[in-house]
N, C-alpha and C positions, 0 to 999 in steps of 0.2 A: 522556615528552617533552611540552613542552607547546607542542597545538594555534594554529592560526592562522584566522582568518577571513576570506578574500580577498575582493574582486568581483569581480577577474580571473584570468581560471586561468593565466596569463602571468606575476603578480607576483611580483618578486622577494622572495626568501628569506635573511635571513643565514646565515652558515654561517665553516665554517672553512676556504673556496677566496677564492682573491682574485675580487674583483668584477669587473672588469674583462680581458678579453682583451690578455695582453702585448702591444704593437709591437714584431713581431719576424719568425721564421721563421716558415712554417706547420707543422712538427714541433712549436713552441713552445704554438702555438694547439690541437693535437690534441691535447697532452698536460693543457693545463690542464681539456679538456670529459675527456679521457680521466678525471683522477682524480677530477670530480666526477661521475662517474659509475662511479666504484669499480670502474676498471678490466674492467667486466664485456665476455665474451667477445660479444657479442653485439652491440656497437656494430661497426659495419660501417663503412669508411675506401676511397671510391672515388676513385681520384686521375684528374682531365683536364686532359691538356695542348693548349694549344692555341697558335699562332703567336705570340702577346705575353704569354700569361698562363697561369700554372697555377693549379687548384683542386683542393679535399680537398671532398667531399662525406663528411657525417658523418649517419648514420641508425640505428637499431637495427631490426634484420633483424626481426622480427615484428610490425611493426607499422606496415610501409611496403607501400604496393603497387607492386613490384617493375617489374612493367609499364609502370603509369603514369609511374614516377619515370624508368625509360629515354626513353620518350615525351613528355611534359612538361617533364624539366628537363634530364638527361644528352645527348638529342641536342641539343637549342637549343645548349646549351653548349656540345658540339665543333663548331657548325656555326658560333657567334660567332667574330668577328673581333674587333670594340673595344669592342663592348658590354658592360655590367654583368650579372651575373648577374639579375636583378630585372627586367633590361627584357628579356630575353628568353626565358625559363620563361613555362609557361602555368598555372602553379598558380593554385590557386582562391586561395589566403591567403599575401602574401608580404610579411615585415617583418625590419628590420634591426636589430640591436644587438650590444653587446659584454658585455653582462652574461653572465658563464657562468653564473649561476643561472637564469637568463630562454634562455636556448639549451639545458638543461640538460631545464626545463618546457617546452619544445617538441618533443624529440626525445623524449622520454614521451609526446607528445600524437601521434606519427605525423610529423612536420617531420623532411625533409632540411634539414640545414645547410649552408649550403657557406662556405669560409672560402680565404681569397688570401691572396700575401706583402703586397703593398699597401696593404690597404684594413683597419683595425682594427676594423669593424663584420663580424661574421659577416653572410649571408644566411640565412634562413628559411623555409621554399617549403612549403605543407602537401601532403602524398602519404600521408595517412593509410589506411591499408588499410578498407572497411565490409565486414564481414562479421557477421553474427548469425541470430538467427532468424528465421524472415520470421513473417508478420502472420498469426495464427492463434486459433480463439474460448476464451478462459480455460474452464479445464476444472472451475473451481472458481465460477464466477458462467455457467453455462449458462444459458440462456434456448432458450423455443417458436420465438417471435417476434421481428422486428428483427434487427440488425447482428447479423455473427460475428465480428467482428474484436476483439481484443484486442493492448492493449501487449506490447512483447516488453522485451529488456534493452536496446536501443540507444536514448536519449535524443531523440534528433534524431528516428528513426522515430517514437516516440511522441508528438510534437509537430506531428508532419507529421498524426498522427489528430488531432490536438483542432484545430487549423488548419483542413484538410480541411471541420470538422462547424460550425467558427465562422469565416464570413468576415466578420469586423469588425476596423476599426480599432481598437475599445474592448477586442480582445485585449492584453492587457500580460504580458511575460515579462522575467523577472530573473534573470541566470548569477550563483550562487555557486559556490564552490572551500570544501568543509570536509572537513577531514584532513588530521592535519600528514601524514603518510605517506603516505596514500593521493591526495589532490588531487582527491576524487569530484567530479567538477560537477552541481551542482544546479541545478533551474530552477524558481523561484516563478511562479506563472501565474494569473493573474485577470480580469473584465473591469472597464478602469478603471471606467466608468460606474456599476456595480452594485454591487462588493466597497465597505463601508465602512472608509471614510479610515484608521479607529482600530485596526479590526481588523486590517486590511490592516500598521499601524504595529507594531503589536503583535506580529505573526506576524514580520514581518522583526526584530524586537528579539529575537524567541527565538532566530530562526535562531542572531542574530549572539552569543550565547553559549551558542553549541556549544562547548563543546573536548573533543577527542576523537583521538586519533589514526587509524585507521581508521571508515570508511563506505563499509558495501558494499550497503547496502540501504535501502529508506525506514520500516523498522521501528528501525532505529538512531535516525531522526530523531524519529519518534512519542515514544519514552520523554523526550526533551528537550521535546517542545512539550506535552502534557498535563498538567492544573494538578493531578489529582486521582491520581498513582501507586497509592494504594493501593484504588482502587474497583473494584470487579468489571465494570465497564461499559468498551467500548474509546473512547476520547473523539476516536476520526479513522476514517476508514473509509478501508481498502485496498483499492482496486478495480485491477483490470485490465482491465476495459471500457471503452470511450475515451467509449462515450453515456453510460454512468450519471456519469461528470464535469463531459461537456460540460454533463448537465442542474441539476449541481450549481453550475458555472459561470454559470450563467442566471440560479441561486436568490441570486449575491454573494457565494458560497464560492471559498476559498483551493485551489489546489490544487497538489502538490511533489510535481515529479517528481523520480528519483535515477537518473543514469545507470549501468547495470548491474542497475536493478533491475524486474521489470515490475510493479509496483506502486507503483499513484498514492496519495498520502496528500488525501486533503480532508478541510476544515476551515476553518471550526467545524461541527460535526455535533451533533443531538439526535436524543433516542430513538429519533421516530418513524420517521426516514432509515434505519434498520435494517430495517425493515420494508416497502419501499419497494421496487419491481423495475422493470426495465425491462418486463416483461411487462404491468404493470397499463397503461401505456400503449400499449402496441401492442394491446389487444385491446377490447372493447366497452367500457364505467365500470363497467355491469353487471357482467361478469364482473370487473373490475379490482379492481372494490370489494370482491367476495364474496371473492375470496384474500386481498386485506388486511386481512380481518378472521380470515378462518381464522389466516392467523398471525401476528395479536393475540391470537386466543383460546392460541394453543399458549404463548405466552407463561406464562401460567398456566400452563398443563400439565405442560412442560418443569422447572418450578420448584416445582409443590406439586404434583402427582398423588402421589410416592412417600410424599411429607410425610401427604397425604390417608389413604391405605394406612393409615398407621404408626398413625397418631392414631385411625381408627378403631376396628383391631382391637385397640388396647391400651386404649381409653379410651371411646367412642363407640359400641360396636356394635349402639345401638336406634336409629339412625338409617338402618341400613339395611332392605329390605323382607325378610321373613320366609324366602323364599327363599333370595335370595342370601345373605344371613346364614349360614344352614344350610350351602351349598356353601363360602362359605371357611371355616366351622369344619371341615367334616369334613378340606377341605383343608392344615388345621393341624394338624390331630391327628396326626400322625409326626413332627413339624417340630422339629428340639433347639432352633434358633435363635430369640431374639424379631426379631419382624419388624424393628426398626430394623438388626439382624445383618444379615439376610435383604437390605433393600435396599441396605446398603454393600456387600453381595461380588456383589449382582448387575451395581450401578451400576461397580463395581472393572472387572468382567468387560468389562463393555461396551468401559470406557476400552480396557484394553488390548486388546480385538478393535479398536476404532477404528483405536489407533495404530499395531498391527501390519500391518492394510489399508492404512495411507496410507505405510508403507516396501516393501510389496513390490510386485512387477513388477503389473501389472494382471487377467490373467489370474490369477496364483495370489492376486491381493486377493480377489475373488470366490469362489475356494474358500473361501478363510478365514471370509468372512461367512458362506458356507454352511453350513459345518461350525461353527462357530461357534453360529450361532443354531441349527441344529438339534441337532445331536449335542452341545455342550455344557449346552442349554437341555435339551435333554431327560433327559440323562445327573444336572445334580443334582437334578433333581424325582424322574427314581426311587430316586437315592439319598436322596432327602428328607433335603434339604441346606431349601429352599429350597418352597414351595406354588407349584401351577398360577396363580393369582391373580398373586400376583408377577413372575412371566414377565410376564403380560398387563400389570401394570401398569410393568416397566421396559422392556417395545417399544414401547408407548404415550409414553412418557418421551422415548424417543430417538428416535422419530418426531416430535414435538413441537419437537425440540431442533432436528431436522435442516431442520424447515420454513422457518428461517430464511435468508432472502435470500443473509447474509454468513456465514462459517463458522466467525468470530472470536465474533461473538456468540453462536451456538448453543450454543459451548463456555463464552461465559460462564456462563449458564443452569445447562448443568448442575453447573457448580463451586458456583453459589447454591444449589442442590439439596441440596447433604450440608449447610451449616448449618441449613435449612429442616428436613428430616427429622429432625436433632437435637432441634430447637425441638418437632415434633411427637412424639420418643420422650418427652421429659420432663413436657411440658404440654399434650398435646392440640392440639385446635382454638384454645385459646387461647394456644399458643405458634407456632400457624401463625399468627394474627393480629398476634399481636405481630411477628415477622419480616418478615410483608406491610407493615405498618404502617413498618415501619424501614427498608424497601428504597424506597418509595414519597417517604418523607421524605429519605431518600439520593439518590434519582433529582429529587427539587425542587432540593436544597440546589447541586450540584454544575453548573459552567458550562464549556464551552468556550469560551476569548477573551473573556469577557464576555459569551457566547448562554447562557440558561437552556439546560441538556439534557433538560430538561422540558416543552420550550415545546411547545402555547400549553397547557398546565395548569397546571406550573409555574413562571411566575405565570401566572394565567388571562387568555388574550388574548382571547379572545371566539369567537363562532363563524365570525369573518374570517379568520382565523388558522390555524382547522383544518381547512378546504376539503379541501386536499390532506393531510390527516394520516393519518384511520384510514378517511378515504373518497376514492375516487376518483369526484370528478362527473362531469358531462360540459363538455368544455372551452368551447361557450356557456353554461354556466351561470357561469361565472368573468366578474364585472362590473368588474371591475380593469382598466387600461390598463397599461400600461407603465411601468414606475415606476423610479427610482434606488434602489438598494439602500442610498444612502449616508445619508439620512431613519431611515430603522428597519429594521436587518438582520433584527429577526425575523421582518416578515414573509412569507409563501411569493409571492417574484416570479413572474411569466412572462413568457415573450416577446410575447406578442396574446394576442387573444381572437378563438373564431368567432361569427362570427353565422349564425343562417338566414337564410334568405333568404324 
């Protein structure tokens, strides 16, 4: 079926139902919403008669607040005399029309309709049911320090956070409708002043050729807006923290929300944003800086330590000291497998102990890990399957992986880890160079929206530019005022500056 691109979640749809509401009976009128809504049993038909006039109230039972709609629109009703339905309901949203495609997309949305012998426009009264999750801290972006609150699935709540953290008129938000079938509403969000003109055009150009029939999530909309599909790197960052957006908001970033979904996509993003916590600011620069660099260094780690392993002991072994040496040979000495074996069935292991934790209930995840890392980490070393060293070096690895802020990029890392280790089974240190050398060139070449994902290295923007990148100063040390993001999105905004006093 091919998708549609609305601005209004309202807009009508062609179809194979007549457009227009007969002038007729109200049996006539129920029948035409009835079959465009395929007859399902679950459309609800409440009839009020009153001294000069009847009405058919039309809603679908799971998605009206039941309560509200008696209180609000059913008793106004039996208690009118010659009034319109319209002027006396106390709905928050009430509009009229006769398009049954457009009454059709309302009673989907939570709208009672109500419809008369007389009057050829239905009425539309919203009695939407809210119910969701309440407001609770993402269990996948934890923090020490600051806010607990994160996004849940309901749209509206999630915008009430970012509102809430930014009281400015320069907030701008934009409803779309994508999915022919589904009708998801999306909401584009930026602050006019800061987000650039281009980018800004850009983003909405991608949105608008989407087609897709269903959208149940903001990872649907990621694979359409990213320019580079096949790079190891994730080119949006999915958060569920309403601060790490609002602060992304600040920086002149895009951010899309998907109702139904508790993850915010922002963008444009570069590398260094990965790296990047809400912690570093809530705590001294000192401390802020000293984690942002640990994981920077894990970066490395995550990606060549196994590669390191590999290339040594097959190619390299008088580069280590005399000692150690001695201990991972003896340690090899039962071993059938060559090391490159040795760390794909550890790095295997890992995977599926990850993903087998992240499907079960919480309490038996924890066994898992347990058992796991000991009884199976121990279990192929005495069957010398695998050397002592190895172990050390793929906990090290996944420690590494794990330091990372966001949980999309950790896993990128170690996907770049098996070609890496290849690179090091065949050619050493100098097929670890060469990999380095081609991930480095990869992470210049590739842009989100037209932002290096590089920046400021690649291209080098100076040391204005990387203030905030792999160090955390202190915020009087930042000599910048205030600035329009719409001049040069690359580089890192803020709201003020402190001064001492």
């Amino acid at each position: 079926m091919k998708s549609t691109f609305r601005r209004t979640p309202l807009a009508p749809q062609a179809g194979s139902f007549p457009i227009a509401l007969e002038a007729g009976s109200i049996e006539r009128k129920i029948d035409q919403v009835n079959a465009y809504m395929s007859h399902t049993e679950d459309l609800m038909i409440r009839r009020i008669e009153t001294n000069d006039q009847s009405y058919a109230l039309l809603y679908l039972e799971g998605l009206v607040d039941k309560d509200f709609m008696q209180a609000a629109i059913i008793q106004p009703l039996q208690e009118s005399i010659e009034l319109a339905p319209g002027q006396v309901v106390s709905s928050a949203s009430i509009a009229k029309s006769s398009d049954v495609v457009r009454i059709g997309r309302a009673l989907l949305e939570g709208y009672c309709v109500a419809v008369t012998e007389n009057d050829s426009e239905a009425v539309m009264m919203s009695a939407g049911k809210k119910e969701g999750r309440s407001v609770e801290e993402p269990r996948s972006e934890q923090i020490i320090k600051g806010s607990h609150e994160g996004f849940n699935e309901c749209l509206s709540t999630n915008i009430y956070l970012l509102r809430k953290r930014i009281k400015s008129p320069k907030f701008k938000l934009g409803y779309y409708t994508l999915g022919s079938v589904t009708n998801t509403k999306v909401a584009i969000i930026y602050m006019d002043d800061l987000a650039d003109p281009k980018i800004v055009e850009e983003c909405l150009k991608r949105i608008s050729s989407i087609q897709l029939d269903y959208l149940y999530s903001a990872g649907n909309i990621d694979e359409w807006l990213e320019e580079h599909p096949f790079s190891p790197f994730p080119q949006t960052i999915q958060s569920e923290r309403p601060d790490r957006v609002v602060s992304y908001l600040m920086e002149g970033k895009i951010a899309i929300a998907v109702d139904g979904s508790p993850n915010v996509l922002v963008l444009p993003i570069t590398f260094f944003s990965f790296y990047q916590s809400p912690d570093d600011y809530n705590s001294r620069w000192i401390i802020g800086s000293f984690y942002r660099i640990i994981r920077l260094v894990s970066f490395i780690l995550a990606t060549c330590l196994p590669a390191f392993y590999i290339a040594i002991v097959s190619y390299h072994s008088e580069v280590l000291p005399i000692g150690i040496l001695y201990s991972v040979k003896v340690s090899l000495t039962y071993v059938p497998l060559p090391p490159i074996l040795e760390a794909l069935l550890m790095q295997t292991i890992l995977e599926l102990l990850k993903e087998a934790a992240i499907r079960l209930p919480s309490p038996i995840a924890q066994t898992i890990g347990i058992v796991g890392g000991l009884v199976i980490g121990t279990a192929v070393v005495e069957a010398q399957l695998v050397s002592h060293t190895m172990i050390v070096v793929i906990g090290l690895t996944a420690i590494a992986s794990f330091a990372t802020p966001l949980n999309e990029f950790g896993t990128s890392l170690r996907i770049l880890g098996f070609p890496m280790m290849l690179a090091a089974a065949l050619f050493g240190f100098f097929g670890i160079s060469i990999m380095l050398m081609a991930i480095f060139i990869h992470l210049c070449k590739i842009e989100t929206l037209g932002v290096p994902y590089f920046t400021p290295f690649g291209p080098f923007k100076g040391k204005e530019n990387a203030k905030d990148m792999y160090l955390r100063l202190p915020r009087w040390m930042d000599d910048k005022e205030p600035q329009s993001g719409k001049s040069n999105p690359l580089k890192p905004l803020f709201s003020g500056r402190w001064k001492r006093s």
